[in-house]
N, C-alpha and C positions, 0 to 999 in steps of 0.2 A: 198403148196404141199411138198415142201422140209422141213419143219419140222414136218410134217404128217409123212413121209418117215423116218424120224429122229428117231422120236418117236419111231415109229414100228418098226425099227432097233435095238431101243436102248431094249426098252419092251420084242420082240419078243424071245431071250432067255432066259428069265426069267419064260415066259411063259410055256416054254418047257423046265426050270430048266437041263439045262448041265453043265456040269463039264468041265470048262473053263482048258484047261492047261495053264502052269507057262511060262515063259519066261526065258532061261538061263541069267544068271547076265552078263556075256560080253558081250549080245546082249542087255539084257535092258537094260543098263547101259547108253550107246552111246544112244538111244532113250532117253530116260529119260532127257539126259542130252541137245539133240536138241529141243527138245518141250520144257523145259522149257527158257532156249535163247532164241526162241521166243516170248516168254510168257513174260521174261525180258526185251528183247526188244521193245517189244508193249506196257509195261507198260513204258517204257521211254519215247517214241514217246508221247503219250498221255499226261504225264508230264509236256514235253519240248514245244511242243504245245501251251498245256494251258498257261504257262505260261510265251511266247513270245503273247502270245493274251490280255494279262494283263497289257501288255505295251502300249498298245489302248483303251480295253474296259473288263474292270473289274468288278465280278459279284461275288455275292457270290457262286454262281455255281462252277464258275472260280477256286475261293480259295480252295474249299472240292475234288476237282476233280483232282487238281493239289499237295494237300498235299495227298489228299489218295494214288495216282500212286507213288508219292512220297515215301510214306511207303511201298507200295506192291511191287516198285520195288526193296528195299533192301529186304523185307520179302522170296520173291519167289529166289530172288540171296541166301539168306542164306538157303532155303528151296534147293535150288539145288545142294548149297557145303554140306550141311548136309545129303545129300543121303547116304546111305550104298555103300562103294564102294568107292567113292572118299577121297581124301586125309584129313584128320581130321582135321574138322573147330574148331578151338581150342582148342575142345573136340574131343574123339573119336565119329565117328557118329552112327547114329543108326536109327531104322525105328522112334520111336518116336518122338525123336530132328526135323527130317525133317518133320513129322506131323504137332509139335506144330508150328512151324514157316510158314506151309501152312494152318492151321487153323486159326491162326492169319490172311495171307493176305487175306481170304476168307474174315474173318467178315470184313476188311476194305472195299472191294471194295461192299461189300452187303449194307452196312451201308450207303456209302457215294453213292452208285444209290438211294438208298430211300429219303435222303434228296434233291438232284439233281431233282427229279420230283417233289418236291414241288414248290408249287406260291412264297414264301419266298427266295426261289433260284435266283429269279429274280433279285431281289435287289443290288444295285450299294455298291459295297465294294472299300477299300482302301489299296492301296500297303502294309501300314505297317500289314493289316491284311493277307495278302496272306505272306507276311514271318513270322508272327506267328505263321498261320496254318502249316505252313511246317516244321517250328521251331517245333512246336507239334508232328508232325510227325514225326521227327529225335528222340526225348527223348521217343517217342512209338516204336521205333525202337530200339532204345540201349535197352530199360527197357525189351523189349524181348529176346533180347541176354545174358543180364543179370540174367533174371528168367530163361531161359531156356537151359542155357549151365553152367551157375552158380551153379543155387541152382533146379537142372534137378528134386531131390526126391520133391519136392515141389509141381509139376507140377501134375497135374492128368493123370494116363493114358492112352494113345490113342491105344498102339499099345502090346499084348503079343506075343514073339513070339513062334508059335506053335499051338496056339487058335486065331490070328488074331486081328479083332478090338475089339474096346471096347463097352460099352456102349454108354461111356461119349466120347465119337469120334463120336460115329452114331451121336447121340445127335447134336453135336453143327451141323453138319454137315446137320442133318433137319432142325436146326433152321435158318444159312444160306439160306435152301430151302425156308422155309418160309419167311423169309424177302422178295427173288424173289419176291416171290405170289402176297406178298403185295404191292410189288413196281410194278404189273401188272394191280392192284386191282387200284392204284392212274395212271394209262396211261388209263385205260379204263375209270375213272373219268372225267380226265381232258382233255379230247379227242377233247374234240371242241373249248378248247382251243388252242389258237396258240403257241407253246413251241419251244424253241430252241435246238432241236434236233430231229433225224431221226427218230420217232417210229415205223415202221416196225423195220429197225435192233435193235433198243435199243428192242423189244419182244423177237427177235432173241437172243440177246445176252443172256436176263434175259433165253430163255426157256434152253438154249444149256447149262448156269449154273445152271441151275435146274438136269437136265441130269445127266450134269457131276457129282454134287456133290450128286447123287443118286447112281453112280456106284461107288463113294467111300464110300459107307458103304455096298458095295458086297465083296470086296478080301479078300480072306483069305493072301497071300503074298502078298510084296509088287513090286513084279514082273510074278503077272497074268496079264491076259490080261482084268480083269473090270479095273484094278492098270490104264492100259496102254489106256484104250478108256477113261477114265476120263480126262486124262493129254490132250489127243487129242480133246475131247470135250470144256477143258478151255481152248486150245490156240484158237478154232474156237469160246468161246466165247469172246476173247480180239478181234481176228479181228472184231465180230459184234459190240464190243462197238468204238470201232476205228472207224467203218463207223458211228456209231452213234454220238459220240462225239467231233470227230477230222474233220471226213473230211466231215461232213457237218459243221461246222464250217470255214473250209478250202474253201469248196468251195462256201459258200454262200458270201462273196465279190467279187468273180469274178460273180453271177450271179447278184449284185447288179450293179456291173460294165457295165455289158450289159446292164442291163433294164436304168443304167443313158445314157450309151450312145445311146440309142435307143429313149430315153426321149428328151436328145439332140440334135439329128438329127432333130427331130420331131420338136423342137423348133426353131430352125436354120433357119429349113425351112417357119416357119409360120414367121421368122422375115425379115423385108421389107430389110433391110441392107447389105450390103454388106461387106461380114467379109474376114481378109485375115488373113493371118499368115507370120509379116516379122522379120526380124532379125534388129540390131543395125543401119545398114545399108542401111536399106529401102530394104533389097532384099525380093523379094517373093517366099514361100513355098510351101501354100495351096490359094486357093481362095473358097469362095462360098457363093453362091446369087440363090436367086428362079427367079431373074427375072434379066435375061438375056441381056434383053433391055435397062439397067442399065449401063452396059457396055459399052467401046468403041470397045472392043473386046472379045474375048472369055476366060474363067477363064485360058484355058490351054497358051494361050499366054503371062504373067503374069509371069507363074512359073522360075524362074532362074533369073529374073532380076529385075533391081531398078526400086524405084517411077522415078526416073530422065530419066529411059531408056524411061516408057511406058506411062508416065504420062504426064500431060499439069504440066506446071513450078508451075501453082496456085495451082493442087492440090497436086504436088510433095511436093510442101513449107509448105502447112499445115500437111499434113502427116508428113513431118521431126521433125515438131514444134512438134506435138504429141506426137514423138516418143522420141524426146530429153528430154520433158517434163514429160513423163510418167517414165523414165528411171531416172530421176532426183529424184522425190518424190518415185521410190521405189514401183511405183503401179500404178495409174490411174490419164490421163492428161482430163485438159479441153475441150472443144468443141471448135474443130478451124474449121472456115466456109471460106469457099471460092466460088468464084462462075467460073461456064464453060459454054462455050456458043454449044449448042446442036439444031445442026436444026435450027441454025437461033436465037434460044431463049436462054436468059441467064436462069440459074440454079441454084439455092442455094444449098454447101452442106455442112454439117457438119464431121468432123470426128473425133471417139477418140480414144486414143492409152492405153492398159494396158498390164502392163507385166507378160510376163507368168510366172511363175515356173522357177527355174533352173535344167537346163536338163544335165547330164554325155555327151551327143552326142552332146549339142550344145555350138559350141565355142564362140559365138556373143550371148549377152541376145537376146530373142525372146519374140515378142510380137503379139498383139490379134488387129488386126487394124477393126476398124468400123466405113464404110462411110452409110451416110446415105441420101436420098433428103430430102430437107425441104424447098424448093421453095411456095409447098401449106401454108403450116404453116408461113414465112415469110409473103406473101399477107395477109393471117389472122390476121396473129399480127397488119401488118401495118395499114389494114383494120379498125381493132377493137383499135388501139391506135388511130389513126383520130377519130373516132366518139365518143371515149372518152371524149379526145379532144374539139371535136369541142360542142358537147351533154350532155355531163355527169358529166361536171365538176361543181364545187361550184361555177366561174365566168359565169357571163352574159352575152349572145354573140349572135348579134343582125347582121343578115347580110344582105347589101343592095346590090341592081341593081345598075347601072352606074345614074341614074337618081336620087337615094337614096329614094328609094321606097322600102320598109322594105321586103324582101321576106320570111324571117324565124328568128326564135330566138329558144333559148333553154327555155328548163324548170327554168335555175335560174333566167331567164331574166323574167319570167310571177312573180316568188318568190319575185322577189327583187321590180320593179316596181306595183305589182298587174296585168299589163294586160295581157292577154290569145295572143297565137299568133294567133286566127280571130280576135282579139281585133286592132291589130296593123298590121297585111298584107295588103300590096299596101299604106300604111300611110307615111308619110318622120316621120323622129325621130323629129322633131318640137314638136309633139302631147307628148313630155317630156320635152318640156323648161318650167324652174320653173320662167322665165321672171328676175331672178338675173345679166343675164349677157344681156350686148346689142349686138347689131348688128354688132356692130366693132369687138366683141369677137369673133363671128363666122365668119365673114368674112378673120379673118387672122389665123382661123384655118381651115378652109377649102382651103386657100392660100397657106398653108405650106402641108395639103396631097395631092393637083396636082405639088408642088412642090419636095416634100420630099419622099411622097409616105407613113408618118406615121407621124401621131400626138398623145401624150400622155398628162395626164395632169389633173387635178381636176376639175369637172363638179358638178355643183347644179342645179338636172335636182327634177321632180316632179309625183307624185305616181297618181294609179288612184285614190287614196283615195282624194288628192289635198296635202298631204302631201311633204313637201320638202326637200331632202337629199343627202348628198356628196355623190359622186362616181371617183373612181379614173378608169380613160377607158385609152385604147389604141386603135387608128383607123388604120388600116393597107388599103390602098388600094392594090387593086388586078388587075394586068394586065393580057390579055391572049395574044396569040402568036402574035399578030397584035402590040405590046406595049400596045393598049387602055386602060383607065380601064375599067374592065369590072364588078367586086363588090368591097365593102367598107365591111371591116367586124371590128365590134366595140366588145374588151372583156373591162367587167367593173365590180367594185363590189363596194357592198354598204359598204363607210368606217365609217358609222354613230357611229359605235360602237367604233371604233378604236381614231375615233374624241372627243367619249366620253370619254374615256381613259386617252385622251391623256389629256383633262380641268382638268381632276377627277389629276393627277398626277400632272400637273403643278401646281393645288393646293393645293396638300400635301407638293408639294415641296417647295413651297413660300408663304403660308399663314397658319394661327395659326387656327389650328381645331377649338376651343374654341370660341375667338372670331372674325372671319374670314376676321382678320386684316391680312397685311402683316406682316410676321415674318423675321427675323435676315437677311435671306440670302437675298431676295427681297430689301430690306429694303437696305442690303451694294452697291445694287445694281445700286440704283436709287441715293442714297448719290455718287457715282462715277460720275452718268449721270450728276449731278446738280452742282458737284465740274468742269465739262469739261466747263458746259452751261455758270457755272459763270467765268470759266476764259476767257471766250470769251464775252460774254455781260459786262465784268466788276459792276457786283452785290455782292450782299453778300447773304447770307443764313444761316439760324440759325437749331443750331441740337439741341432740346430739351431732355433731360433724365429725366424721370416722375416715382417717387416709389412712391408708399401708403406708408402711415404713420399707422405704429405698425397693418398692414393686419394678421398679423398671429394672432394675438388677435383675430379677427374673425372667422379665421378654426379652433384653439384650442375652441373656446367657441359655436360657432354654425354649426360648421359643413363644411368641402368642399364644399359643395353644396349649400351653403350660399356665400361661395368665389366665386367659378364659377360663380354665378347668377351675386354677384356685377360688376364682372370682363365685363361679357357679355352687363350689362344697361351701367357702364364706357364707354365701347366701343362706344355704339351706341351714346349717350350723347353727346362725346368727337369730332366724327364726325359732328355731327350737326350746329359745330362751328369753321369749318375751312373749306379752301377755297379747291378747286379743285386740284390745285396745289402742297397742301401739302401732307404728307405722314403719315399718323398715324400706327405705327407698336409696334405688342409686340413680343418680342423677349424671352418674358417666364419668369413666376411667375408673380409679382405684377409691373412689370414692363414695362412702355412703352414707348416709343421713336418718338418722332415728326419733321420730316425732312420739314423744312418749306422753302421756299425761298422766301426773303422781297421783293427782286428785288430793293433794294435800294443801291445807288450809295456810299453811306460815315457808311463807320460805327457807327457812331452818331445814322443818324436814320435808319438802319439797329436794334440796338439796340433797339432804343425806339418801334419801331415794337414787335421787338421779344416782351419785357419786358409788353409790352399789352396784346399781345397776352397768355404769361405766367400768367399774372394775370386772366384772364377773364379765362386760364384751371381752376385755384386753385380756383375761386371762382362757377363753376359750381361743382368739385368734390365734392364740401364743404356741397352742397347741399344734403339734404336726400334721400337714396336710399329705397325703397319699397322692402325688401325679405320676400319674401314670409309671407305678413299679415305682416311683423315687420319693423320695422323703424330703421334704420342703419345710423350711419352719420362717415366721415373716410376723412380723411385729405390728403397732397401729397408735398413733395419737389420736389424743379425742378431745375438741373444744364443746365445752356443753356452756349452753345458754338457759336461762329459765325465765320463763314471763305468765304473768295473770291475767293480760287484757288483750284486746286491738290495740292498745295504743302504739303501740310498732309495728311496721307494716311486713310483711313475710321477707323483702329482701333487707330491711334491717334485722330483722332475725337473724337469717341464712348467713347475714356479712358480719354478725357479731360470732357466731359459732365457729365461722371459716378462719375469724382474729384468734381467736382463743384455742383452733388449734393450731395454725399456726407457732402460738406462743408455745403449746405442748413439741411441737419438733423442734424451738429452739434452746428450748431447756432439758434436750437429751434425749426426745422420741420416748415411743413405749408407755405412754404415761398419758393422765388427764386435766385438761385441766379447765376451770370456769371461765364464761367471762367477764371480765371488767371494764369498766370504764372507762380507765387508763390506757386499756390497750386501744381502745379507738382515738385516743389521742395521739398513740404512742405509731397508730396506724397513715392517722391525719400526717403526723410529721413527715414520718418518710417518702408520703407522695408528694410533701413540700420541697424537701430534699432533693429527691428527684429530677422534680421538675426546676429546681432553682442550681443545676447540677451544670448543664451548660453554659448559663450567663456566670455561673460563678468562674469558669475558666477563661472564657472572652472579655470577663474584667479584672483577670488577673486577680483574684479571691483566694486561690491555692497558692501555698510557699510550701519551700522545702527546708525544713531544719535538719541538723545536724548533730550527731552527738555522738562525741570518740569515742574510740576504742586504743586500749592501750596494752603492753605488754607486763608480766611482773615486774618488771623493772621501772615502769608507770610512763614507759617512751611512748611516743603517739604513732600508731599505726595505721590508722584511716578515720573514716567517719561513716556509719548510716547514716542516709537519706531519709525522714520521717515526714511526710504529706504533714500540715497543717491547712484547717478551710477558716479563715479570715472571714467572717460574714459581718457586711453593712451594721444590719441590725442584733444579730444574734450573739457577734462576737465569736469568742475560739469555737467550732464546733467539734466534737472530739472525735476522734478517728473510727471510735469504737462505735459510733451513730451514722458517720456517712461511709465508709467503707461497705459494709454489709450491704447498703443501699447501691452501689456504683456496681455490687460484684452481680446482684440480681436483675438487676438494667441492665449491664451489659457495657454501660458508660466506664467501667474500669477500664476497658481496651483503650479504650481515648484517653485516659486520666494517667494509664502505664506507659504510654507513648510520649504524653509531655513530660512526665517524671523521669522518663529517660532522658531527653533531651535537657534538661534543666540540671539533670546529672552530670553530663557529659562537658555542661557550660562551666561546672561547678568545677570540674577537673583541671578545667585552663587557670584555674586561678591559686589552686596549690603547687606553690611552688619546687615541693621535695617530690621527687618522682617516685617515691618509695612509697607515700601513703595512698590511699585504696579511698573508694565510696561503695558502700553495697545499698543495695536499692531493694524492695520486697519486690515481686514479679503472683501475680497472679491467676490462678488456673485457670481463667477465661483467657488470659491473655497466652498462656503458654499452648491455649487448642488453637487458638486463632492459624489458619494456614500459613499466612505469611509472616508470622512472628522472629524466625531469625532471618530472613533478608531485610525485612522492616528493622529490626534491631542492630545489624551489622551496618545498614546503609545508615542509620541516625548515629552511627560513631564514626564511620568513616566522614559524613556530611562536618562533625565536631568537631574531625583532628587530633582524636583523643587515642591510648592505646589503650586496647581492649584489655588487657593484664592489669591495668588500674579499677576496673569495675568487678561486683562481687554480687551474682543475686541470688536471692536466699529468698528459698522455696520450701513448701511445707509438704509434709508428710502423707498428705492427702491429695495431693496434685500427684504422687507417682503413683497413685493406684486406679485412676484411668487411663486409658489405652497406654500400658507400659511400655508397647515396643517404641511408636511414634513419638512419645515422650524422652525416652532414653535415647532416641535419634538425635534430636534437637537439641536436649544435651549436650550428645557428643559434639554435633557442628559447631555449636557455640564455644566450646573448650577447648577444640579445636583450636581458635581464633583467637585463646588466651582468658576467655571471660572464668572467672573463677565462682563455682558452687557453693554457698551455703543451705546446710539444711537447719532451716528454725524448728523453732520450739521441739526439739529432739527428745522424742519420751513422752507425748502429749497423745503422738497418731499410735494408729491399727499397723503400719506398715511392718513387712517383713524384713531382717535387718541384711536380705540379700540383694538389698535396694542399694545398698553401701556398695556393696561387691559391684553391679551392674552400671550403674549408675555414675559417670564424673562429679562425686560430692568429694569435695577436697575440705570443706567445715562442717563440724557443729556446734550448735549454738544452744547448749542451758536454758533450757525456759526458766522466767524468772519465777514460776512457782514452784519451783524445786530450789532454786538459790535464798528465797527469800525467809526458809525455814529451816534450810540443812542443817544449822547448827543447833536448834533443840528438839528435831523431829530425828529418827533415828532411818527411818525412812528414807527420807530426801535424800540425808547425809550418802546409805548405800548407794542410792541411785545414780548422784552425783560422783561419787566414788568410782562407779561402773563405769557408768559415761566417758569418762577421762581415760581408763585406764582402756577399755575399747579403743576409745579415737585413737591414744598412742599403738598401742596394735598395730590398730589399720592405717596408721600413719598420717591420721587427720588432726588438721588444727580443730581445739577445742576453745569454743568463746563462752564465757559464762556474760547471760544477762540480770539486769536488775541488780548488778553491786551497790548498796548503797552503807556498808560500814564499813571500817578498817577491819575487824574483826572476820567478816566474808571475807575481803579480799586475802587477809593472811592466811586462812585457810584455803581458800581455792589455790593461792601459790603453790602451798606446802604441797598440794592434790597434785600440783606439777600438771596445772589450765596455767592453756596459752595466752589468753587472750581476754580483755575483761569491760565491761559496757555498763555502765551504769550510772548514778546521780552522785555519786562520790566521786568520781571523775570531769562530769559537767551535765548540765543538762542539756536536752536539744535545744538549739539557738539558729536564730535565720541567718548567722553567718561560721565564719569557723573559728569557736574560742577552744583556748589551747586546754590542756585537760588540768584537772587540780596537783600542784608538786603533790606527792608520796612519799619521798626519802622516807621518813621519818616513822612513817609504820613497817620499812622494811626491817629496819632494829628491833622489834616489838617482838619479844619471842612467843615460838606456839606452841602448842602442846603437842604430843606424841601423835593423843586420839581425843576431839574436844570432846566427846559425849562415848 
């Protein structure tokens, strides 16, 4: 109705077209200048408002609404210094100047209600955008004052004086109108949507700026009175947007605030607890509880004083605890329970403390105390953890009468044995003896629960199935208030699995997967047991150590699974043939260990025991094995040990057996043998060896001797290269001690590398280009990868030709990897280096080694030269040999010459070539060989033997 009345107010002269009179300028001037003040000031308010509300909750609403009042309220302050009449805002003023600058505020605040009622408006903006927007509106601000008091003729214009407005004044001033319309046109839209703001006033406000800015395109002055109901119409439309977008803003947290605390009450009340309100001190503020009876007294009796005044000491004490605790962490304590005895009856309660807020009025932090009963729920828990308990668990729990007359069990108990609990009520537990334990078992354990009141302990009771199975039980007897007992109640579980467990573990841990002998740790085990038993029986006992002979031959050629197999028939075989007593263990790979005890009194025949019994292993090993379709046969050394006491600890055992057979595979495999003393000495050394193997070379300790070789004519043809070790303390060490050592280390590769090179140095100093140096090469050194670039670059580095060097390799080196080997051969002979094969007639090799093979020498071992002539033997051998090499068109070297007598004969054999102590011995430099002439005269016989 009041903007029906508005209207018709506003319309109604227009209708009846009067001639409004003017307003003198001393009177409109002071009007002019109050209506717009408030005009300025309501755009501040709205402003200031928005955007202290943006420190909370910020919208893009927020940001347009706060930068537009923002502009509008410098625009209408400039529109207001700009009046005709007031003192000159930088410019003299004019009705114009004050136009543009309230035509501008017009289109701001038109503008920014149209975006305001859009859905878009809703959406969450960010601080740095609301000082953009305002920012924005500060340089739309300036740029106004700048266009319009600056550069004024630029402007279009609004106002003639004498003719009044303009077009282009009506103009914008309809088109404000229009925006209204339209911003009426989107409230009527979105009307059932929920919006944040008052739409009644925000209609109000849009109709009252419709109004107004209708009566500004009526005045002819700018002090008539359409001038003067316009300015009165925008200040009544800032108050409607004010109620629109300010104070219902303003006041919609205070009505959120009521409907929470009216939500709250309402909660309060439906909760069973008992809430109070105390300070640091335990004192009381508020109290409230819907149920009264809860109480010891009335809520108002409470107010003014402490838990200590009004409370029992229990619940004073948890309440403190609460509060101390709650006040500790800064917020919220745990559930402290106490109990009070009400009517006779104890009571469970709990209580908790949280802290409030801090309050300007409260000088003590204040907190939120809540007690609550929980006596129902304590019986339930307790309730329902018994029959957990007693019912529900994974153990089996079997409860008898004082008679032991079964009266219940649980479900694990039907689980574990098979029987149903009709199966077994009114029965005694009898109807479970698996008959393992007697009658004495049970007698002293039913002895010990009228005694004890509890027996535990391992039972082998028995299934309905007839099955029979460990269980680990506990028997509790039960008394009632008389002492008597009055039940037995048995928990038990079936530990079958855990039993199994526990075999499956004990035998990974001490016996060999493979062949399910005892292995290494077992094995140290029972060697400790048997070393106590003999020092107390005063017997002996022998420790066997058992390797296969050249087993890896087997995996390289048929497979792992051909070893395995052998390993597993070994096993079983090996067993079949020893006593009860004894201990057969593998301790891993090809090796196995046999802990026997003779039980004989004298080491004598302690011995002759063992040494039986070692024989009768070696001769079953020996026997042919079946793998898979194929026929296998594999050989075994055996170091036996014998000892009486502890006085040697299990790995001096273990490492004298491991000496002794060692010593068995280098005295020819296949065989047994004890140990000694010696060979721990003899073991001692070569790890001294060893290790004194490096400094011996970096102090120059190694020499190389020399020793000719000549032809029958006794001309000198070349020399071997022979290692000598020169040691500090030890003196000559002989070749036949450190070599063996350097080839199982691996230090030969290093030791055949400076031998070369000392070789090569050795060549620069023989002057005839015709004599040779042969050097031994080693089968470590000939797998080594890079052994003929290493060897071709250390004679090329020399300067030496490769046709003066001669290495002479044994008959054992070509029967690993033949092709690779016969390669490296050829490369090297290739490049001139010339073949010898030593000790020729010594190896296993096949003599198609000669054929494949760049061997251009052989060379007489000198155990065949050193008897040819009264072994008949040798003599053929030697015979062979020579008459072969001519064949195959090889030079033949005889070694070990040391009579005239050899030498004349090897001549006559028509051997090329001759080395030995009759000649010279090795020497650190090159001495010339011994004359001969003179046994060449010496005649021989046809056939010495």
């Amino acid at each position: 109705m009041f903007l029906l009345a508005l209207t018709a107010l506003t319309f109604g002269p227009l209708w009846l077209q009067p001639t409004l009179p003017s307003i003198a300028s001393h009177y409109y001037l002071p009007l002019h200048t109050t209506l717009e003040i408030i005009a300025v000031t309501i755009s501040a308010l709205i402003f200031t408002v928005v955007r202290e509300q943006a420190r909370y909750q910020l919208s893009r609403r927020s940001v347009v609404l706060a930068a537009a009042f923002f502009a509008v309220f410098w625009l209408d302050l400039a529109h207001l210094l700009s009046f005709e009449g007031m003192p000159a805002y930088f410019t003299a003023n004019s009705p114009a100047k004050a136009i543009n600058f309230w035509l501008a505020a017009r289109l701001v605040v038109a503008c920014a209600l149209l975006y305001v009622l859009l859905p878009q408006a809703d959406k969450a903006a960010r601080r740095f955008q609301l000082w953009l927007a305002i920012s924005g509106s500060a340089l739309l601000v300036l740029a106004c004052h700048l266009w319009f008091i600056g550069y004024p003729e630029s402007v279009p214009a609004t106002y003639q004086p004498g003719a009044g407005l303009t077009p282009f004044k009506i103009l914008v001033e309809y088109l404000v109108i229009a925006i209204c319309l339209l911003c009426l046109g989107f409230i009527w839209h979105f009307r059932h949507q929920p919006r944040p703001y008052h739409a009644p006033a925000l209609i109000a406000a849009l109709i009252t700026t419709i109004l107004s800015e209708f009566f500004f395109t009526l005045y002819q002055n700018t002090n008539d009175l359409y001038n003067l109901s316009g300015h009165l119409l925008k200040v009544l439309s800032y108050l409607f947007l004010y109620r629109a977008l300010v104070y219902e803003n303003l006041a919609e947290p205070f009505r959120k605030l009521s409907l929470s605390s009216a939500e709250l009450t309402a909660t309060l009340n439906a909760v069973p607890d008992l809430l109070f309100d105390v300070d640091l001190n335990g004192r009381f503020y508020q109290a409230h509880t819907g149920q009264n009876q809860q109480l010891l007294f009335q809520p108002e009796h409470f107010l003014g004083k402490t838990m200590a005044e009004v409370l029992p000491e229990s619940a004073a004490s948890a309440g403190q605890q609460a509060i101390r605790e709650a006040w500790n962490n800064k917020g919220l304590s745990s559930p402290k329970q106490y109990t009070l005895d009400l009517n006779g009856e104890i009571q469970w309660f709990q209580v908790i403390a949280s802290l409030k807020p801090a309050s300007r009025d409260s000088v003590l932090p204040r907190f939120v105390l809540a007690a609550r009963n929980i006596t129902e729920q304590k019986l339930a828990q307790a309730t329902e953890q018994l029959n957990a308990l007693a019912f529900h668990t994974r153990e089996a729990i079997m409860i008898t009468d004082a008679q032991r007359r079964i009266v219940r069990v649980n479900p694990a108990f039907t689980e574990i044995t098979g029987y149903s609990e009709q199966d077994v009520c009114g029965k005694t537990p009898a109807i479970l003896r698996s008959g393992l334990h007697d009658e004495q078992f049970y007698q002293q354990m039913w002895q010990q629960l009228y005694q004890q009141g509890v027996w535990s302990g391992e039972l082998y009771n028995k299934r309905k199935n007839g099955e029979i199975y460990p269980e680990q039980i506990i028997i509790n007897a039960i008394t009632g208030s008389n002492g008597e007992i009055s039940h037995y109640i048995a928990c038990f579980n079936d530990i079958s699995a855990s039993k199994s467990d526990q075999q499956r573990i004990y035998k990974l841990a001490y016996y060999d997967p493979l062949t399910q002998l005892p292995n290494r740790r077992l094995l140290l085990e029972r060697i400790t047991d048997i070393q106590h038993e003999a020092d107390r029986n005063g017997f002996y006992a022998a420790l066997l150590f058992i390797d296969l002979d050249h087993f890896k031959r087997l995996n390289d050629t048929l497979g792992h699974s051909y070893g395995d197999e052998l390993l597993q028939q070994l096993s079983t075989r090996l067993q079949h043939s020893l006593r009860q007593t004894d201990t057969l263990a593998r301790p891993g790979g090809d090796e196995f260990i046999l802990l026997a005890p003779t039980y004989k009194a004298t080491i004598e025949e302690a011995a002759a025991d063992a040494q039986q019994l070692a024989a009768k292993l070696l001769t079953q090993i020996r026997e042919p094995f079946l793998l898979k379709n194929r026929q296998y046969q594999i050989t075994a050394s055996i170091g036996i040990v014998l000892f009486n006491s502890s006085n040697k600890t299990t790995d001096e055992l273990m490492s004298s057996a491991d000496l002794a057979m060692y010593h068995s595979k280098e005295q020819g495999r296949n065989q047994l043998y004890f140990f000694e003393p010696g060979m721990q000495q003899r073991s001692l050394l070569r790890q001294q060896l060893e290790s004194e193997m490096h400094l011996a070379l970096s102090q120059q300790q190694f020499k190389l001797f020399f020793q000719p070789k000549v032809n029958n004519k006794g001309k000198l043809t070349g020399y071997e290269a022979l290692l000598r070790w020169l040691h500090p303390e030890r003196g000559m060490i002989s070749p036949e001690q450190f070599i063996p050592v350097a080839e199982t280390s691996g230090f030969i590769t290093v030791l055949g590398q400076w031998i070369l090179a000392e070789a090569c140095n050795a060549l620069k100093h023989l002057t005839d280009p015709q004599l040779t140096i042969a050097i031994n090469v080693s089968k470590r050194q000939l797998q080594t990868p890079d052994f003929v670039a290493q060897t071709l670059l250390q004679i090329k580095t020399a300067g030496v030709k490769a046709s003066r060097l001669e290495f002479e390799i044994t008959e054992s080196m070509l029967m690993t990897d033949v092709e690779q080997t016969r390669h490296k051969l050829q490369q090297l002979n290739q490049q001139g280096i010339r073949f010898a094969l030593d000790d020729f007639g010594t190896g296993y090799s096949s003599l198609a080694f000669l054929k494949n093979v760049p061997i251009q020498v052989l060379k007489i071992d000198r155990s065949f030269v050193r008897d040819f002539l009264s072994d008949q033997t040798d003599y053929a051998i030697v015979d062979t040999i020579i008459s072969m090499a001519k064949t195959l068109k090889l030079t033949v070297v005889a070694e070990g010459v040391e009579t005239t007598e050899q030498f004349k004969m090897l001549s006559w054999l028509k051997c090329d070539l001759f080395q030995g102590f009759l000649f010279g011995k090795p020497a650190p430099g090159f001495c010339q060989p011994q004359p001969i002439e003179q046994l060449l005269t010496l005649p021989i016989a046809d056939h010495p033997i």
